[in-house]
N, C-alpha and C positions, 0 to 999 in steps of 0.2 A: 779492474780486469787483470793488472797484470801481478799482483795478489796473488787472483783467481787461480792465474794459470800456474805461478809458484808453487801452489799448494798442489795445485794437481802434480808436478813432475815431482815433487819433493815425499810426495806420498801418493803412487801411483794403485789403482786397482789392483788387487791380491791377484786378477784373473791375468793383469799383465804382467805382472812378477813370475808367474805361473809359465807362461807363453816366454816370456823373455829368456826367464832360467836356462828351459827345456830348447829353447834357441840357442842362445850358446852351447850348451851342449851339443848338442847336433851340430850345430854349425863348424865346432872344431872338429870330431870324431868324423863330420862328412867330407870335410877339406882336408883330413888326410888321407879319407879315401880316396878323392878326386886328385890327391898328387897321383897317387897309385895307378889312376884311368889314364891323366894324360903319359904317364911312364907306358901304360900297355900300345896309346895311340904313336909315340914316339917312335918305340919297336917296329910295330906296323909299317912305320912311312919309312921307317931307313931300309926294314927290309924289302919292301913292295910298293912301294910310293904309290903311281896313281895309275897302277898296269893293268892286266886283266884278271889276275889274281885279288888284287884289295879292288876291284869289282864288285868277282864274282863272291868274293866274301861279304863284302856288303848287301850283296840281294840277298842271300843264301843266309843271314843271319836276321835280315828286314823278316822273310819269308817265316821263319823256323819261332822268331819273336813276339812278331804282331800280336797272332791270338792269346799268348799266356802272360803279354805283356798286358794287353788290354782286360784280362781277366785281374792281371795282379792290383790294376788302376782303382777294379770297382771292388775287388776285395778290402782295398786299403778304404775307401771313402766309405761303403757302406756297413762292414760288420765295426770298424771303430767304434760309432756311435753304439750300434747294437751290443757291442761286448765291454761298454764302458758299464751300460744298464745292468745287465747281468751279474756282472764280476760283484756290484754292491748286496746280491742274494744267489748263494752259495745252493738256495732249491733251486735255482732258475738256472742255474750255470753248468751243476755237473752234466748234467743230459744234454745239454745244447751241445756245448764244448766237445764232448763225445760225438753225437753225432756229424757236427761241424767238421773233426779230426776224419773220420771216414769219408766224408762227404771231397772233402779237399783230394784224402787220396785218390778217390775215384775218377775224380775231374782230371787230377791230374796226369793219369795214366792213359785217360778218353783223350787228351789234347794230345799227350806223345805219342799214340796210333795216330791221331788225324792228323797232324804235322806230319809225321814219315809216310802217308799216305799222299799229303796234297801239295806241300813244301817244295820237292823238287820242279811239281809242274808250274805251280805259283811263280815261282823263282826266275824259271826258265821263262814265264809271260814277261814277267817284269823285263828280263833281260833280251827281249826278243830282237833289239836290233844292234845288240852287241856282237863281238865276233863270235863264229862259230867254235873255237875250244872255248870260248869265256862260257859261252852256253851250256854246253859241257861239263865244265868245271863246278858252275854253279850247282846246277842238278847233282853232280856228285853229291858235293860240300851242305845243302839243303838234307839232304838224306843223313847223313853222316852226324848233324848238328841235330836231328829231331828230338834225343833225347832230355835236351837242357829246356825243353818244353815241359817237361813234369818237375824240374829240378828249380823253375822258376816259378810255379804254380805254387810249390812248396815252401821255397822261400819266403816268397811274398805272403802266405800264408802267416809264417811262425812271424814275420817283421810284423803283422799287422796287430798279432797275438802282445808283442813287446810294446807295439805302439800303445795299446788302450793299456797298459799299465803307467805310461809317461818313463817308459825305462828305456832310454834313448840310445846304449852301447851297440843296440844291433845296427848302427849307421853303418858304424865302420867296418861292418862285414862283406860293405862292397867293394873291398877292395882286394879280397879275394880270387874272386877273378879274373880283374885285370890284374892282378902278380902274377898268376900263375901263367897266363897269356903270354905274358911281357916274357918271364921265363924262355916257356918255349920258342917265343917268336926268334930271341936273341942266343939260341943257342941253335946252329944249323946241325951240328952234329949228333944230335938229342932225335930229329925226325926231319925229314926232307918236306922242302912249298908248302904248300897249302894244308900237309898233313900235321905241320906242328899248330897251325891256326885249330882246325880243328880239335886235336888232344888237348891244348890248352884250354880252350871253350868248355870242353864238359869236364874235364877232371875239375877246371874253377870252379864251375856250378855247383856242382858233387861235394868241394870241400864247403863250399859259404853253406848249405843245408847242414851240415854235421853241425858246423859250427854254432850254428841260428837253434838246433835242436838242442844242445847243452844249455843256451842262454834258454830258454824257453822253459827247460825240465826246474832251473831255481829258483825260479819266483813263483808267488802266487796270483791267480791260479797256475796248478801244476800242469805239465804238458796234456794228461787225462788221458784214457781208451780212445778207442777209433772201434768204431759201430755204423755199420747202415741202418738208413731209417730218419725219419723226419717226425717223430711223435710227439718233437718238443714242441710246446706252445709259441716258442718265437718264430717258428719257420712261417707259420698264418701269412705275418706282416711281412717278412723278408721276403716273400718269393717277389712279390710286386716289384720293391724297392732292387732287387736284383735284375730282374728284368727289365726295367727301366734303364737303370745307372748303365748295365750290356749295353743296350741299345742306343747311348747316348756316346759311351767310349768306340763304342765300334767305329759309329762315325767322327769322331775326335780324331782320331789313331788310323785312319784311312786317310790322311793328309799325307801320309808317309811314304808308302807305297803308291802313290797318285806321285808325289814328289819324286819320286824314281824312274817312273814309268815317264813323266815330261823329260828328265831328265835325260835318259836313255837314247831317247831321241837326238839329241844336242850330237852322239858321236863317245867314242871309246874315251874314256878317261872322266867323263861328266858326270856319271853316277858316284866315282871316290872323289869327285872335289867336293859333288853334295853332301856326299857321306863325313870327310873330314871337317868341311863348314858346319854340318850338327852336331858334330861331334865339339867340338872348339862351344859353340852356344850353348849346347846341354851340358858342357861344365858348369856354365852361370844361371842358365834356367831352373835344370836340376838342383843345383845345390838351392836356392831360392824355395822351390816348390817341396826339398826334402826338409829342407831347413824350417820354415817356416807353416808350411801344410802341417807336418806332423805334431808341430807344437803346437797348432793351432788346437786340430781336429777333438782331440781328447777334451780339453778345458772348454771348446764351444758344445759339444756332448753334454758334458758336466750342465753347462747352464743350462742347455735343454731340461735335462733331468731335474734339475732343483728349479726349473719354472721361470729363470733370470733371463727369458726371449728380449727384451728391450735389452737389458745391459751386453749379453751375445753380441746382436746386431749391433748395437754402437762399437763394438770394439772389430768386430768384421773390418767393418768400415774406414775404423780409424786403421787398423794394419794392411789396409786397403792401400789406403792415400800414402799411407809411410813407403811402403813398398813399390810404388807406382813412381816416387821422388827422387828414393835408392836406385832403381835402376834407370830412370832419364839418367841423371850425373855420370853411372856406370858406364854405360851405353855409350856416352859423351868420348869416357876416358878412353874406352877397347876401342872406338872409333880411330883416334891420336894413334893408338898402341900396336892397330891392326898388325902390320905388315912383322913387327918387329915379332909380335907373339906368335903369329904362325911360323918364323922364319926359329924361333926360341923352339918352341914344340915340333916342329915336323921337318923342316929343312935339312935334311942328311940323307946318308944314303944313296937309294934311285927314289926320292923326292927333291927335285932339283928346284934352282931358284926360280925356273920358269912356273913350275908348278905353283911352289909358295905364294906366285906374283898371281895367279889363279886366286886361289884359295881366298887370299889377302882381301881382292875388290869382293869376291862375292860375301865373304865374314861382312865387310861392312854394310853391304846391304840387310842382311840377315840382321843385323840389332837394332833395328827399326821396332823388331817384334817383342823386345825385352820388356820396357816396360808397359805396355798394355797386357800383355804373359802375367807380369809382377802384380799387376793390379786385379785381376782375376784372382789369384792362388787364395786369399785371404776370402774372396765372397765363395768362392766353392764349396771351403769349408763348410761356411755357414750357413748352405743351400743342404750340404751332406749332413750335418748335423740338427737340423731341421726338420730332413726327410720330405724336400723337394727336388726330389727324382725328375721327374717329369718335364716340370721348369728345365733340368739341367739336357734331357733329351732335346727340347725344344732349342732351345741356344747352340747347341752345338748341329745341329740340321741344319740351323740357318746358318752358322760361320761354314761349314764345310761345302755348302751351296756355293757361297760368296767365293770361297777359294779356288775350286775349280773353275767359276767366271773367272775371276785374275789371274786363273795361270792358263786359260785360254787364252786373255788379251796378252798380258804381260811376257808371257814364254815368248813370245817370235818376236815380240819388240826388244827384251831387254836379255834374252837367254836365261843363265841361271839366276842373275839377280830377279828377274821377273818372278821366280818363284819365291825368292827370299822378302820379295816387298808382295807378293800375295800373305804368304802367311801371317805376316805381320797385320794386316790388312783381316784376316783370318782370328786373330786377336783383338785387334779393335772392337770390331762390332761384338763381340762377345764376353767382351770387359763392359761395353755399354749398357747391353743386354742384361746382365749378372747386376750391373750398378742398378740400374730403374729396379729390377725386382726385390732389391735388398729390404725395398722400401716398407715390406710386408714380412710381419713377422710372426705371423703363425705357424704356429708350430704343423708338420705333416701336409702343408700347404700345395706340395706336388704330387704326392701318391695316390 
C-alpha cells in the first residue's frame, strides 16, 4: 500500500500536473493582485473608517455589482467548458465567438441602463434605516457608479475568453482597479469625499478592460468580429445551461444584499464592518476559488471532451478533500492572527482601535465558512463541466433558504456574528449537497 501510494505522488496524473501548474500560476499573479486590493481596502479605512461614507459606498457598490457580478459568475462556469469544445474546431468557433462578442456587448450595455435605472433605489432600500445624508449619498454614489456595470460584463467576458485557453496572466489584471482606487482614495487633492471613491472605481474598470482586450487580441483564438444573431449551432444547448446557472447565481449572490439589509438594521456603522469583514475573507476565499476554480474548470472540460467522466470526478473529489484540509488549518491560523491582521490592514486613520476591536470578533466568526466554501469550489467545477446546471440551481435554493432561517434566529441573538455563522452554515449544507451528487457521473446529468 504504501508502494502504492509512492508511485502515485511520485508520478502523479498528467490532469494533476495540469491543474497544479496552471495553480501556481494563478496563485502567484492572483496574490499579487490581492496585495493590490488589501492596498485599495487600507486607503478606504484610513480615509473613511466605518462612517457614513464607506457605508454608503458599500451599498452603492453591492447595488451597482450584484447583477454583472452575478452575470460574470455564470459566464465564467458556463461558456468555459463550452469554449474549451470549440476552440479544438476552428468551423465551430469563428461564428460562435462572433456572435458571442456582440452578444456580451449587448448584455452589457442592457445591465449599465438597468443599473443607473434601479441602482440608486435598490441602494437606498438596502440602506433604509441608516441616516438620512447616508441615504443620500448612497443614491448619488449608486448612479455615478452604474457605469462599471458594462465594464465588468466585459471583463469577465475576455477573463473567461483567456480562461478556456489555460492562459492564466489575465489574474493579475485585478489589480487594476484597486491601484487605481487606492490612488485616488490617497490623494485628497486629486477630488474631494466620496467623489474620489467614485472616479477611481470606473477609470479602474475602464483600464483592466483595455488591458484584458490586448491580452485577448494575441493568442489564439483571436479576439474575432462582434455581430448579432444566435445562428450558431451551440446557442441550441447554451440557452438552457444559461438560464439555469442565472437562476442558481442569482440566488447564491442574494446572500449579500440580504447580508446588508440585516445588517443595516444593527445601526450606523454595521453595514462597513460587514463590508470590511468580506472584504478581509474574500482575500482567502477569492483567491481559493480564483486560484483553484480556473485551474480546474478547463482540464475537467477537457475530460469531458475526451470521454475521461470517471477519471474528472475522482480528481474533483480528491481537490475536494485537499482543499477542504487547507483551509480547516487556515482558518485555524487567521483564527490566532485575527485581531493582529485587521489591526495590520485597516487600523489608521478614522478607523480606530475600537473599530478594529469590531471587525476583529466578527472576522472570526466569518471563518467558520472557509472551509466548507474550499470544499465546494472543486465539485462546482465538476457540476459546470458536466453540464449539471439544474443540480447546481437546486443546491443553492436550498442553501439560500437555510440562510435567511439563520440569520432570522442568529441576527438578534448573536448580531453580526449571527450572520457570519449563518453563512457558514449557508456552505455546509451545500458542500454536502455538491458531495452526495458527485457520486454520478454522467455527463449533461442537470440540463
Amino acid at each position: 500500500m504504501i508502494g502504492s501510494i509512492r508511485r502515485r505522488l511520485s508520478s502523479p496524473h498528467s490532469y494533476h500536473g495540469r491543474i497544479a501548474r496552471g495553480a501556481l500560476q494563478i496563485g502567484l499573479l492572483t496574490l499579487l493582485a490581492k496585495i493590490f486590493v488589501a492596498g485599495r481596502e487600507i486607503a478606504i479605512a484610513w480615509r473613511f473608517g466605518v462612517s457614513g461614507t464607506a457605508d454608503a459606498y458599500a451599498l452603492a457598490l453591492t447595488a451597482t455589482t450584484w447583477l454583472p457580478t452575478m452575470i460574470a459568475g455564470v459566464m465564467a462556469v458556463v461558456l468555459v467548458p463550452r469554449l474549451v469544445g470549440v476552440t479544438r474546431s476552428a468551423d465551430r468557433r469563428t461564428g460562435f465567438i462572433a456572435e458571442l462578442n456582440g452578444t456580451v456587448l449587448a448584455l452589457g450595455f442592457a445591465v449599465a441602463v438597468l443599473t443607473w435605472l434601479a441602482a440608486p433605489a435598490a441602494s437606498m432600500l438596502l440602506a433604509s434605516r441608516n441616516e438620512p445624508r447616508t441615504l443620500e449619498l448612497t443614491a448619488w454614489m449608486s448612479a455615478q457608479l452604474a457605469p462599471i456595470a458594462l465594464l465588468i460584463v466585459v471583463s469577465a467576458y475576455l477573463s473567461t475568453r483567456l480562461q478556456a485557453r489555460e492562459a492564466y496572466g489575465f489574474s493579475v489584471t485585478e489589480a487594476v482597479p484597486a491601484l487605481v482606487i487606492a490612488l485616488f482614495v490617497i490623494s485628497p487633492g486629486l477630488l474631494p469625499g466620496p467623489q474620489s471613491l467614485i472616479a477611481g472605481t470606473v477609470l479602474g474598470y475602464l483600464l483592466q478592460v483595455l488591458v484584458l482586450v490586448a491580452m485577448v487580441r494575441k493568442g489564439d483564438p483571436p479576439l474575432g468580429a462582434s455581430r448579432l444573431g444566435h445562428s450558431s449551432s451551440e446557442w441550441s444547448s447554451l440557452y438552457n445551461s444559461i438560464l439555469l446557472m442565472m437562476a442558481g447565481q442569482v440566488l447564491i449572490t442574494a446572500s449579500i444584499p440580504i447580508d446588508q439589509a440585516f445588517a443595516a438594521r444593527i445601526g450606523e456603522g454595521a453595514v462597513a464592518t460587514i463590508s470590511y469583514t468580506n472584504r478581509i475573507v474574500t482575500l482567502f476565499s477569492g483567491l481559493g476559488t480564483i486560484v483553484v476554480g480556473r485551474a480546474l474548470l478547463p482540464v475537467l472540460s477537457g475530460c469531458v471532451e475526451d470521454g475521461n467522466l470517471e477519471h474528472g470526478r475522482r480528481h474533483a473529489i480528491q481537490w475536494s478533500a485537499l482543499l477542504f484540509g487547507v483551509a480547516t488549518l487556515g482558518s485555524a491560523f487567521l483564527w490566532i492572527v485575527a485581531p493582529d491582521l485587521v489591526r495590520v490592514l485597516l487600523q489608521r486613520g478614522a478607523f480606530d482601535p475600537e473599530a478594529s476591536a469590531e471587525v476583529s470578533r466578527v472576522l472570526r466568526f466569518a471563518l467558520f465558512q472557509l472551509p466548507p466554501y474550499f470544499a465546494g469550489i472543486a465539485l462546482v467545477q465538476w457540476y459546470a463541466a458536466t453540464g449539471r446546471f439544474r443540480a447546481i440551481l437546486m443546491i443553492n435554493a436550498c442553501a439560500l433558504l437555510l440562510k435567511i432561517a439563520l440569520n432570522m434566529v442568529l441576527v438578534p441573538l448573536l448580531g453580526l456574528s449571527g450572520i457570519m455563522l449563518a453563512t457558514a452554515g449557508m456552505y455546509v449544507l451545500t458542500s454536502v449537497l455538491l458531495g452526495v451528487g458527485a457520486r454520478r457521473v454522467r455527463k449533461g446529468a442537470g440540463r
